[in-house]
SEGU-300233 format. One line per 5 residues: their letters; for each residue x, y, z of N, C-alpha, C. Coordinates in pm, whole numbers, plus 50000, padded with zeros to 5 digits. Atoms other than C-alpha are relative to their C-alpha. Last residue first. Example, Ala and Ser with C-alpha at 12.3 -4.5 7.8 and 13.67 -1.06 7.14 Angstrom:
! SEGU-300233
SA = 49918:49881:49994:51367:49894:50714:49923:50109:50073 ~ 50089:49881:50000:51230:49550:50780:50090:50120:50000
This chain:
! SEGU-300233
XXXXX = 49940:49972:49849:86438:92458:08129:50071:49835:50011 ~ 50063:50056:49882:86307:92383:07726:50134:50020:50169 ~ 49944:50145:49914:86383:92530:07458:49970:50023:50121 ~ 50044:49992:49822:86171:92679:07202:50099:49911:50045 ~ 50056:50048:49941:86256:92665:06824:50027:50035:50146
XXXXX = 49916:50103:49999:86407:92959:06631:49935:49845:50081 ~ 50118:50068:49960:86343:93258:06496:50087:49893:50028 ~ 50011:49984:49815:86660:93560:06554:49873:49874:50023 ~ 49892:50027:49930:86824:93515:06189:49961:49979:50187 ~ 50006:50067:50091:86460:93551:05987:50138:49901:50060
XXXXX = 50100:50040:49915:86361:93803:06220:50023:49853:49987 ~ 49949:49995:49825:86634:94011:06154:49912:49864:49994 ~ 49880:50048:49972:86563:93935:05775:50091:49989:50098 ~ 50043:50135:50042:86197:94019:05794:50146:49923:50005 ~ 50019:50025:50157:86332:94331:05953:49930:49898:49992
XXXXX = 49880:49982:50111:86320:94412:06318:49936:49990:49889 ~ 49955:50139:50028:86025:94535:06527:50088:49959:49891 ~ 50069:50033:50132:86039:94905:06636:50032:49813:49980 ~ 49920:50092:50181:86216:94938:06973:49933:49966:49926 ~ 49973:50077:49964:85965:95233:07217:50059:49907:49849
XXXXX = 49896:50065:50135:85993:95558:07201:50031:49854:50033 ~ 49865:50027:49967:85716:95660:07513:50052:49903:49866 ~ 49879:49839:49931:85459:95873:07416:50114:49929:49991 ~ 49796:50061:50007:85307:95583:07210:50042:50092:50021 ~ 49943:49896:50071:84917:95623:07373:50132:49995:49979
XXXXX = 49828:49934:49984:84748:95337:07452:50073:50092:49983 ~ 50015:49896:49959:84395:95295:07366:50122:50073:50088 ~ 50069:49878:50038:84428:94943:07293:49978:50139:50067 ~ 50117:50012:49956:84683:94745:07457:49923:50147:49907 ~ 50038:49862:49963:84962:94647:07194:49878:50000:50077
XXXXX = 50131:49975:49981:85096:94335:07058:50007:50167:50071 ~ 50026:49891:49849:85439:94262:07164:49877:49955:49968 ~ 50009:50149:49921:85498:93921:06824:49971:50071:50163 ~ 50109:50146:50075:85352:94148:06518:50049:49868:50132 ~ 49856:50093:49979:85552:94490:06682:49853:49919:50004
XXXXX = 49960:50105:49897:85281:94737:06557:50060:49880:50010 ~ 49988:50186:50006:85409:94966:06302:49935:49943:50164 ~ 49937:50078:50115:85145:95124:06309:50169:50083:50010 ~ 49901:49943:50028:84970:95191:06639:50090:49913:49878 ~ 49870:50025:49923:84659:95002:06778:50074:50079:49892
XXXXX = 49944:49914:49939:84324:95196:06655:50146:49987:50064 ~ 50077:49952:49908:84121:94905:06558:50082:50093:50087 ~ 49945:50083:49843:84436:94771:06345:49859:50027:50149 ~ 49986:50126:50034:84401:95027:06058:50026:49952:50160 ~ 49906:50023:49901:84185:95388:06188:50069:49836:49956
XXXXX = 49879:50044:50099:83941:95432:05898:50107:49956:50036 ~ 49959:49897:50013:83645:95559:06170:50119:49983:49871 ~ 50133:49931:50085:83460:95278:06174:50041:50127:49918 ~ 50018:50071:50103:83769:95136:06277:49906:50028:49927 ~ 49863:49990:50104:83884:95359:06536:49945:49975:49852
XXXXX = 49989:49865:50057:83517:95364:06686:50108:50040:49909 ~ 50102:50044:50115:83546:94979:06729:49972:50138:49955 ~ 49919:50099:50102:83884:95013:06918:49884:49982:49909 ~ 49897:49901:50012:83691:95299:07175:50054:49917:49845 ~ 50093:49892:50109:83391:95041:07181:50079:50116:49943
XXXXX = 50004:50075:50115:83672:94770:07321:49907:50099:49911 ~ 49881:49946:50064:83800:95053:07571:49969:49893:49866 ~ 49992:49879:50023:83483:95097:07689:50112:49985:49877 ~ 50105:50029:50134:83416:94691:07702:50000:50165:49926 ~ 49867:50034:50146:83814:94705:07903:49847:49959:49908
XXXXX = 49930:49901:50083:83593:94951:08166:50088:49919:49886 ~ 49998:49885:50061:83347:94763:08210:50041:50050:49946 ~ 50024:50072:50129:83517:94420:08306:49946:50117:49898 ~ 49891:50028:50083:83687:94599:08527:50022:50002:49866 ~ 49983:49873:50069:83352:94744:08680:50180:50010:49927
XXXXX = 50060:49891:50092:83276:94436:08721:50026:50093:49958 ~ 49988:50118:50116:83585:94269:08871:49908:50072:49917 ~ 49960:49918:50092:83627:94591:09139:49993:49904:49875 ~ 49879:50094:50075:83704:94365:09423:50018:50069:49886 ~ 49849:49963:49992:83484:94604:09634:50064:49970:49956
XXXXX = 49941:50134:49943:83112:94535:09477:50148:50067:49982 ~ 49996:50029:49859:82940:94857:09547:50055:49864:50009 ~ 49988:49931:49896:82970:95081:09259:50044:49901:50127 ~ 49835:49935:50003:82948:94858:08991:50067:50064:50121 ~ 49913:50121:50033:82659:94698:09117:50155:50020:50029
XXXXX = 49976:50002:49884:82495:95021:09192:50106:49866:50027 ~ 49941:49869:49972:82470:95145:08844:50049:49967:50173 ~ 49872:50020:50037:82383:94819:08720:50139:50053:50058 ~ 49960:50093:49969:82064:94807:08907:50186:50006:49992 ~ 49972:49981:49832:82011:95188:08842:50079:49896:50079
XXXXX = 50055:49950:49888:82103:95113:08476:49946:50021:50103 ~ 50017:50125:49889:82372:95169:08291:49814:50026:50031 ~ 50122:49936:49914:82452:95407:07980:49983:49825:50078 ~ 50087:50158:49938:82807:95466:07971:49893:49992:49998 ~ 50124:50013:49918:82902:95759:07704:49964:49886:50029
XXXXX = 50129:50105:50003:83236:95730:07509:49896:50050:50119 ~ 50149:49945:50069:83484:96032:07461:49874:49906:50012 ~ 50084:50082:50141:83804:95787:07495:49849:50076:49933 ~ 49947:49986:50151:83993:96054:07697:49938:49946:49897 ~ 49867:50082:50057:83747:95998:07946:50107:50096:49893
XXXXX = 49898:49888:49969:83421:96270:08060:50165:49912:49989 ~ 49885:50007:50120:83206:96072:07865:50076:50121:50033 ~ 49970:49872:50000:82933:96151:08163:50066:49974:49859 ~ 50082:49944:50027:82874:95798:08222:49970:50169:49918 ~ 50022:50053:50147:83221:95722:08214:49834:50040:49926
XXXXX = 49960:49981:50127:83291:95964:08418:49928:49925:49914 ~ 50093:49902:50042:83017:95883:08694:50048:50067:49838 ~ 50155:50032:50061:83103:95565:08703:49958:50088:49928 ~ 49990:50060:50120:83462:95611:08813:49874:50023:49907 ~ 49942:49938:50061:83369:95851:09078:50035:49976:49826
XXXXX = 50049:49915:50047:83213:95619:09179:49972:50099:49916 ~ 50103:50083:50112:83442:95379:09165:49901:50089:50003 ~ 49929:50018:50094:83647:95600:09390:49945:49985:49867 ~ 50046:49853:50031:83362:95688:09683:50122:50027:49828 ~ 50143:50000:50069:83358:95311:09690:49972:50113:49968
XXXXX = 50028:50048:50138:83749:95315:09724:49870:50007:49983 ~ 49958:49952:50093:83729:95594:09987:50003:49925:49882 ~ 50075:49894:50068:83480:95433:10178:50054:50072:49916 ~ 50013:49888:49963:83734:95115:10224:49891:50073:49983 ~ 50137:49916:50101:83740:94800:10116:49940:50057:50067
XXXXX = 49998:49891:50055:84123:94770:10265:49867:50060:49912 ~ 49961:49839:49966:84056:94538:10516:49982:50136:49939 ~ 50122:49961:49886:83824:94269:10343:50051:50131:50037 ~ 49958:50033:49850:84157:94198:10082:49874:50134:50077 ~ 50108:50140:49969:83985:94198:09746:50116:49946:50136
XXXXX = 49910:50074:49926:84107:94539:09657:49891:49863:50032 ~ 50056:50138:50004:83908:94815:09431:50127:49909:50073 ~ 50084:50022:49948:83942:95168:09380:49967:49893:50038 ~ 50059:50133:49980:84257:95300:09460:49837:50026:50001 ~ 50066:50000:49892:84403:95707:09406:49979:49848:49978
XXXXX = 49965:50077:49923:84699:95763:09185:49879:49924:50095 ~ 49877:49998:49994:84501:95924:08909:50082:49898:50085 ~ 49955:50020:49855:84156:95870:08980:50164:50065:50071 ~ 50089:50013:49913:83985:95940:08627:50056:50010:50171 ~ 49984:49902:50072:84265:95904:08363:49854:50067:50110
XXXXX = 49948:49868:49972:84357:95658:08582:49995:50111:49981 ~ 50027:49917:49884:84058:95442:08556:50073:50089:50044 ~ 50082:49951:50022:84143:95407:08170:49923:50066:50150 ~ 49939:49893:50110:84494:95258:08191:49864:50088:49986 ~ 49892:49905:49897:84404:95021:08501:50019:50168:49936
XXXXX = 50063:49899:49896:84138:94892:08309:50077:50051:50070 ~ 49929:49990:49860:84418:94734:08065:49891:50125:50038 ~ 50087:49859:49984:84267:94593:07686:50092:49983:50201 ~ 49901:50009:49880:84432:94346:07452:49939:50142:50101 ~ 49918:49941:49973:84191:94323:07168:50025:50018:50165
XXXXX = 49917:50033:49892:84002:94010:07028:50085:50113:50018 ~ 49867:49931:49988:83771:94027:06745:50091:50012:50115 ~ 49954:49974:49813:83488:93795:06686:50165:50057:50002 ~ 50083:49936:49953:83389:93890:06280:49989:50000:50207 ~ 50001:49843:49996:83676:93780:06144:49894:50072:50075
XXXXX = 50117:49960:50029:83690:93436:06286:50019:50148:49983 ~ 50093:50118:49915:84077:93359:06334:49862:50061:49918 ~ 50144:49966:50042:84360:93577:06226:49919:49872:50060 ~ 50049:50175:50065:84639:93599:06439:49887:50017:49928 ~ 49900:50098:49926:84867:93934:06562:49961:49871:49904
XXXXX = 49899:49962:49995:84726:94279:06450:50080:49873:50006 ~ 49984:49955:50097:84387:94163:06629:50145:50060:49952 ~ 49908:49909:49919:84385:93867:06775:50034:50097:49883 ~ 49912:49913:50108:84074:93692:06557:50078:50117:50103 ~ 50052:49831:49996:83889:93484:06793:50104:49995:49917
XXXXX = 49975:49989:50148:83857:93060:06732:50014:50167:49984 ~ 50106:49980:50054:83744:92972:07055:49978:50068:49859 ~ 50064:50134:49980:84036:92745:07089:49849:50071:49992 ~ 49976:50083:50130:84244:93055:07025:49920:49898:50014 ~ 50078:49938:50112:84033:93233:07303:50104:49964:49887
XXXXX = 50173:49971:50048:84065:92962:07546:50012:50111:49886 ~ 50040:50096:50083:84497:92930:07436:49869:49994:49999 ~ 49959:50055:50154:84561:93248:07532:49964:49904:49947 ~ 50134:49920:50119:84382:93292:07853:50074:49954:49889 ~ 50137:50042:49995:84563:93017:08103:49906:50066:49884
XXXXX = 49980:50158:49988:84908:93126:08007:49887:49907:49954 ~ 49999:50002:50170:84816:93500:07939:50024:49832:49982 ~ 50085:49933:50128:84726:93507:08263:49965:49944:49866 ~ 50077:50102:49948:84999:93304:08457:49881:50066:49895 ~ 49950:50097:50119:85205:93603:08273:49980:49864:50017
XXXXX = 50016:49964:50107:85022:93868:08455:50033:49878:49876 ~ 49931:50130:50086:85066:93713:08785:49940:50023:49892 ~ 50118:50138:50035:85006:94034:08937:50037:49884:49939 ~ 49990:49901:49981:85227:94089:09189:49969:50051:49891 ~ 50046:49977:49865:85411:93747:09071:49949:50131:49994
XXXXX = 50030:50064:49917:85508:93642:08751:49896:49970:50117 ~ 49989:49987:49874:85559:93888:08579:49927:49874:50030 ~ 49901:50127:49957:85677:93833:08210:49998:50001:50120 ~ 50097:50111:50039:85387:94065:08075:50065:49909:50029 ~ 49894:50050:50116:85588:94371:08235:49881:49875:49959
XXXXX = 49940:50069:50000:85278:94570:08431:50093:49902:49879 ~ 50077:50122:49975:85130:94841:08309:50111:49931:50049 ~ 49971:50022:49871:85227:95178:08246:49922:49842:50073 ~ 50153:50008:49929:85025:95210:07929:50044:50008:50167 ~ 50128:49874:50036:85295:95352:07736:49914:49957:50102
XXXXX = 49927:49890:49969:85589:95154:07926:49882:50098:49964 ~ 50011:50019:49891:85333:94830:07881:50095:50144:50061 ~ 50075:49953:49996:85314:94924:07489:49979:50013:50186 ~ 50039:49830:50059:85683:94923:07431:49863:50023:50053 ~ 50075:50010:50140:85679:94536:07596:49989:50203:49966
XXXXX = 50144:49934:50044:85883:94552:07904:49987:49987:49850 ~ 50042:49986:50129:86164:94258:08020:49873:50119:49989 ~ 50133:50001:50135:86172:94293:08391:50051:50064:49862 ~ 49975:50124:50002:86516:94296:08635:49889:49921:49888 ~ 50019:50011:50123:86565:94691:08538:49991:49814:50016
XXXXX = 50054:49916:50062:86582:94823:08878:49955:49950:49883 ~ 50091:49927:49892:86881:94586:09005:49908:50124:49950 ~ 50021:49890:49912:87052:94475:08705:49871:50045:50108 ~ 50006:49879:49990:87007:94157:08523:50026:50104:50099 ~ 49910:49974:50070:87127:93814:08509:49976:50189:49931
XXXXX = 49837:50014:49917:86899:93712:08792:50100:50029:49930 ~ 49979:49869:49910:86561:93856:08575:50136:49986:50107 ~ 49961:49863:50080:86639:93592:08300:50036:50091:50105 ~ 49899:50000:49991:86673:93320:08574:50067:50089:49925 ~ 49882:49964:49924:86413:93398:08707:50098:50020:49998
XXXXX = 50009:49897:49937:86179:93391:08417:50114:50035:50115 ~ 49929:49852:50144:86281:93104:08318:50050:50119:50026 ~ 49857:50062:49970:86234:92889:08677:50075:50098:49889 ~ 49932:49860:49887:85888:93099:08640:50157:49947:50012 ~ 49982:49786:50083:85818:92998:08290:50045:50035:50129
XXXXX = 49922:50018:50120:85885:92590:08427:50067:50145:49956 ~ 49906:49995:49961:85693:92629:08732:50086:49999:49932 ~ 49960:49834:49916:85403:92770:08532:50121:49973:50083 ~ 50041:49970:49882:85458:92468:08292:49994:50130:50067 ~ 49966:49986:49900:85572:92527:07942:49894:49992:50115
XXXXX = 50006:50152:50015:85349:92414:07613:50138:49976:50161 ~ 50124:50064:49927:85181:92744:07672:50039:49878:50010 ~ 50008:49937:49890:85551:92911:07583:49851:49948:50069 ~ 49867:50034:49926:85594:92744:07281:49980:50015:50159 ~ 50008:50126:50017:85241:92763:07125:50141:49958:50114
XXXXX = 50089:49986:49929:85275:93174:07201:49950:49822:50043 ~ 49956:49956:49871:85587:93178:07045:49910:49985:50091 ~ 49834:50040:49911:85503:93000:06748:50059:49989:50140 ~ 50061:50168:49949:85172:93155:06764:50065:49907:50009 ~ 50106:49996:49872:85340:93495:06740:49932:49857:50031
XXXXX = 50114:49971:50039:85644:93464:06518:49927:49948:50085 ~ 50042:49865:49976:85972:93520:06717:49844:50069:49903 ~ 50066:49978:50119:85999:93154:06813:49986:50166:50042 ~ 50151:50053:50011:86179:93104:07145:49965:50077:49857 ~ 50007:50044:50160:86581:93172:07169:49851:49938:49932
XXXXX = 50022:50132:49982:86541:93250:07536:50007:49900:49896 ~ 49887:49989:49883:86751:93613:07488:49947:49801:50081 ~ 49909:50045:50063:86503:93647:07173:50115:49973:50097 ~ 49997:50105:50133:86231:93610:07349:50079:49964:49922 ~ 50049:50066:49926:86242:93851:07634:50025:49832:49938
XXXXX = 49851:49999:49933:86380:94132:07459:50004:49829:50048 ~ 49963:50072:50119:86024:94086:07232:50168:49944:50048 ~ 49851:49899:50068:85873:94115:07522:50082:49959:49930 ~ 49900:50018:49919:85554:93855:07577:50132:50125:49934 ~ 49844:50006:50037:85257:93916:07392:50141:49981:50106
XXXXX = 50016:50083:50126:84879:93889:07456:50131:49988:49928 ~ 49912:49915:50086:84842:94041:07801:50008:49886:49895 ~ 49880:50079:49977:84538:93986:08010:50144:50053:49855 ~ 49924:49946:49911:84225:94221:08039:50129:49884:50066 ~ 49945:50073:49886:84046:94148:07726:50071:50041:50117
XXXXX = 49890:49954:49935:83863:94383:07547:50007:49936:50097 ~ 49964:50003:49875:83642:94225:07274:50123:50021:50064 ~ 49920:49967:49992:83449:94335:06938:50069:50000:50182 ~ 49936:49941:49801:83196:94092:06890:50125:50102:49987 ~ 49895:49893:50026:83022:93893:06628:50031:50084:50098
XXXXX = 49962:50031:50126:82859:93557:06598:50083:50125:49980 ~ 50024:49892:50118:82762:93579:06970:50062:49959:49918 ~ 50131:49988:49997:82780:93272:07201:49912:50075:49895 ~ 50086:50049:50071:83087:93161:07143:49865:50055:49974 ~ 49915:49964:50087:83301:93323:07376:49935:49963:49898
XXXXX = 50092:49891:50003:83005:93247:07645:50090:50048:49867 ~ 50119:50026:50019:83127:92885:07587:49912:50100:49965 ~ 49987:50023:50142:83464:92964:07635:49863:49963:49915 ~ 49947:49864:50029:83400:93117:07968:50034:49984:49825 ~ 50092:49916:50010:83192:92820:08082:50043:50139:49878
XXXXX = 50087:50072:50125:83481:92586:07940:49868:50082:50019 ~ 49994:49917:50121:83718:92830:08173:49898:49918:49858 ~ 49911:50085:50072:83550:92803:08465:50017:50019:49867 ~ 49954:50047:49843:83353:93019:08737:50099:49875:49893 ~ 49977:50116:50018:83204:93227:08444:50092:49960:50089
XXXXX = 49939:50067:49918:83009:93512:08554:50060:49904:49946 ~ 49980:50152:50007:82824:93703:08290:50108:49971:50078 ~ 49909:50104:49923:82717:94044:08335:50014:49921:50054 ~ 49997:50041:49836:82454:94183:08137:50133:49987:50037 ~ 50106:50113:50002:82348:94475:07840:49996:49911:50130
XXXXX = 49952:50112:49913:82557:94790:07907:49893:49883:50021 ~ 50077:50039:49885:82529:95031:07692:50001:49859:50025 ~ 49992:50167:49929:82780:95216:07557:49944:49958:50119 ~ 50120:50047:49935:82681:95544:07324:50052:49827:50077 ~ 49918:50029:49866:82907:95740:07144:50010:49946:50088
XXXXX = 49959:49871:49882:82700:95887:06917:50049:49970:50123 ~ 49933:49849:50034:82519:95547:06769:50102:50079:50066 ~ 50089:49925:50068:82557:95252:06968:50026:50165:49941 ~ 49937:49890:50065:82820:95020:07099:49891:50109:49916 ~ 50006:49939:50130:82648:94768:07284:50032:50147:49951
XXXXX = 50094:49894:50007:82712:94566:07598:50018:50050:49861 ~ 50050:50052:50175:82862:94198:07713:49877:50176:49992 ~ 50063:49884:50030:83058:94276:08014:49953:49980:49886 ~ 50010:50011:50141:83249:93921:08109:49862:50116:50004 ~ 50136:49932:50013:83348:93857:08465:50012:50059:49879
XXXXX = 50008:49868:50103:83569:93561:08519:49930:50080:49974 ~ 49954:50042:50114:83536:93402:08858:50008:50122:49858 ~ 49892:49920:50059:83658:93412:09229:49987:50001:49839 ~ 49973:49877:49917:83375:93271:09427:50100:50081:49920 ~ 50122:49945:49955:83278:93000:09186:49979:50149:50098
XXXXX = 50069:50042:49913:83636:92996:09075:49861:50067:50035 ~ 50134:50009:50004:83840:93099:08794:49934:49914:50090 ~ 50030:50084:49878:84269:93041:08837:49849:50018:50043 ~ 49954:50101:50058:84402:93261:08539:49931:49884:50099 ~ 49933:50127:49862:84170:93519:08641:50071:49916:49944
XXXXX = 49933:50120:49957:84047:93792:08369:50024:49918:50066 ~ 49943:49998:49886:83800:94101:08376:50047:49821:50028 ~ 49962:50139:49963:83673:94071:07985:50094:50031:50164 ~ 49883:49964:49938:83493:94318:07814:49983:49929:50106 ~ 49997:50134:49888:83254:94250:07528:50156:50048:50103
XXXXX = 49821:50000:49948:83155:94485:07248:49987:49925:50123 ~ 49961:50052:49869:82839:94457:07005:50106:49991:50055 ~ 49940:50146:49981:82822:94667:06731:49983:49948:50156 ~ 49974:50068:49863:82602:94962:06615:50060:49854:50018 ~ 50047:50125:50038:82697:95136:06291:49996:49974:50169
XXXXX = 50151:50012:50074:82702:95546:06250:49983:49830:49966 ~ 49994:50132:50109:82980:95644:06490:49859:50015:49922 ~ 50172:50038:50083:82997:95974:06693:50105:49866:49868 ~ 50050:50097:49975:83326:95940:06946:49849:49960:49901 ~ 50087:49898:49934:83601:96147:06784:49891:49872:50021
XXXXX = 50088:49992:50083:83962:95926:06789:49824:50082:50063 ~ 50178:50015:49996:84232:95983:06914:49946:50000:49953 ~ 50062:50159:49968:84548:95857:06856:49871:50005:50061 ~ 50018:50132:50128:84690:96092:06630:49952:49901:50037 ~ 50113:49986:50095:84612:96363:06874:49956:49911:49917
XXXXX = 50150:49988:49905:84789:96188:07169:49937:50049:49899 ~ 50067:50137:50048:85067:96121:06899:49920:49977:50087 ~ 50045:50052:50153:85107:96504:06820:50002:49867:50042 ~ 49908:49972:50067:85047:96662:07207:49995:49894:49833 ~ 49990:50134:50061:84758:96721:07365:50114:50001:49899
């Protein structure tokens, strides 16, 4: 483990129980296709158990369940910043709700006409903006479009959980006690699968190897065999759930409530930010449980910032 893999872990015994919430996204929520929401509890020693899973097939359901509790620590699975490269090369506000107000007040044909026309004035290989934490997490750019439509995402999500009043953490304040962090299941089943697949929502590919995947998955987490140290507890019902629905939405939603009990261990722990990385860039954001291997651009001055803000313009 090297020095900012040490510095960024944290050990898993706590001594307060909280509630944590993890969020498997859609910008486009449907009765057949909808948000799945992990609502479980952070307990003593490491401990995450898994209360239900909530369906919401729209986003006023989904804002509704956002509400429901008075306190929460939650891992979303959409992105909460746009690249900072990204922003100043469109001349868009470089403080966060600024930018984030700007950019929701665009159409999706609008950001993608953007978008394009950024990535057409680039090099082959390098046609994506990345956020420092999306190079650590290996994630997708948050200005994609397409393949996932990551930045349809943040479109549709951003404004429900400002409108449900959450506290982004590092970024916006809102209700202190509902907390909001940026969370990527991708980044936590790898440490588990490596390259391998577990989940597809094309019929063909739901394979025996992805169910023998998720499994696999399960069993870590259960186990607290992660980097994060946490213990799943499910059970049988739950336990099969996960396992056997192929799209993988549950056990999505799972794993970004792991990574929200991971961000509530930080903090118990003295960790500032629920464990995100100081400095964190105030208009990227950061996914929790990230690790900053990779050197990524610090955010300017107050007096950079001060020369680079600016209003939004329009396509």
């Amino acid at each position: 483990m090297d020095e900012a893999q040490a510095k960024f872990r944290v050990q898993a015994q706590t001594s307060s129980s909280a509630r944590v919430l993890g969020v498997d996204f859609t910008s486009r929520p449907t009765a057949r296709k909808p948000i799945v929401m992990a609502w479980a509890h952070h307990k003593e020693g490491g401990v995450v158990v898994l209360e239900e899973l909530v369906r919401a097939p729209d986003f006023d359901v989904f804002e509704a369940e956002l509400k429901r509790h008075p306190s929460y620590v939650g891992g979303f699975d959409l992105p909460f910043g746009l690249p900072r490269e990204l922003v100043l090369a469109l001349g868009w506000p470089t403080e966060w709700l600024a930018c984030m107000q700007t950019f929701g007040a665009h159409t999706r044909a609008e950001l993608r006409a953007l978008f394009m026309d950024f990535c057409a004035k680039r090099a082959v290989g390098s046609k994506f903006a990345h956020r420092g934490t999306d190079l650590c997490a290996d994630s997708s750019s948050s200005m994609k479009w397409v393949n996932p439509p990551v930045a349809y995402m943040m479109h549709a999500g951003v404004p429900v959980l400002l409108s449900a009043g959450l506290t982004f953490v590092g970024l916006h304040p809102g209700d202190p006690k509902r907390l909001a962090l940026e969370a990527y299941p991708g980044l936590l089943a790898r440490e588990v699968l490596g390259s391998r697949s577990y989940k597809s929502d094309d019929r063909a590919k739901q394979t025996p190897d992805r169910l023998i995947a998720r499994k696999d998955i399960v069993h870590a987490l259960e186990l607290g065999l992660t980097r994060l140290g946490l213990r799943l507890k499910l059970t049988h019902a739950q336990r099969e759930e996960l396992i056997h629905e192929p799209q993988g939405d549950a056990l999505d939603a799972v794993l970004c409530a792991v990574q929200a009990a991971w961000g509530h261990t930080a903090h118990l722990q003295g960790l500032p930010l629920h464990g995100l990385p100081e400095p964190l860039d105030p208009l990227e954001g950061w996914i929790v449980s990230a690790v900053p291997t990779v050197k990524s651009p610090r955010p300017p001055s107050k007096k950079s910032r001060a020369k680079t803000s600016g209003k939004g313009v329009k396509p």
